[in-house]
N, C-alpha and C positions, 0 to 999 in steps of 0.2 A: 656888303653884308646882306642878308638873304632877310627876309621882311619873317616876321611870324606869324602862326596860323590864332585864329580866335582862341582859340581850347588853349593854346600856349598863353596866350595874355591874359586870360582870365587867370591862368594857374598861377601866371606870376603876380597879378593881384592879390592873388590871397597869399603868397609867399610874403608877401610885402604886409599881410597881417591890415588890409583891407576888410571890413565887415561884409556880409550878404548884401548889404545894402547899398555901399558905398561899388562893389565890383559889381554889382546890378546895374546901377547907375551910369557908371563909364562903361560898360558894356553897351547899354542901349544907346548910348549918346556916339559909341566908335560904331556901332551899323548904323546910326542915321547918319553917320558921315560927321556928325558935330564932333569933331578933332579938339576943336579950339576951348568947347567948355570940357572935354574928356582933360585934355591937358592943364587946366586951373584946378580941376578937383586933384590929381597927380601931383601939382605943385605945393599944394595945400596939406597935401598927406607928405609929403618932403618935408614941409615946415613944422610938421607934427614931430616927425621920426627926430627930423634935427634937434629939437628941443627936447626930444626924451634921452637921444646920444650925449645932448650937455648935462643936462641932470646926471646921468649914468657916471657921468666922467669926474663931476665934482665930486660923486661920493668916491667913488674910484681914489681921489687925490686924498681924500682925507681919510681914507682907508690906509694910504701907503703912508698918510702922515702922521697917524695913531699906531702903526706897526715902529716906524722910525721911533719914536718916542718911546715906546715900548725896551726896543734895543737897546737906546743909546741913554735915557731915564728910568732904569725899573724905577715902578711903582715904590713907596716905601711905604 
């Protein structure tokens, strides 16, 4: 796999919905070479995205399970 260039990582920082401040940040810290706290803040905004994915999903679930009731119990 071919490494990517700066302007690519930064782009996908912000694709990833990274602020100015947070792609600033890991940006400075991947040209001083600090890999190791660029990858904690990365893991960190992982554990953001995850718990917004779970929220999404529970309403998700009780969205298909007020449609289901809807079908299978009209309202009276």
């Amino acid at each position: 796999m071919k490494a990517i260039s700066i302007t690519d990582y930064q782009s996908g920082l912000q694709k990833l919905g990274c602020d100015n401040k947070m792609t600033s940040e890991i940006m400075n810290l991947l040209q001083s070479g600090q890999t190791e706290s660029a990858a904690a803040l990365l893991r960190k905004h992982k554990t953001q995205l995850l718990a917004e994915l779970h929220a999404v999903s529970e309403k998700v679930d009780l969205l298909d399970f007020l449609l289901y009731q809807l079908k299978n119990y009209p309202m009276k």
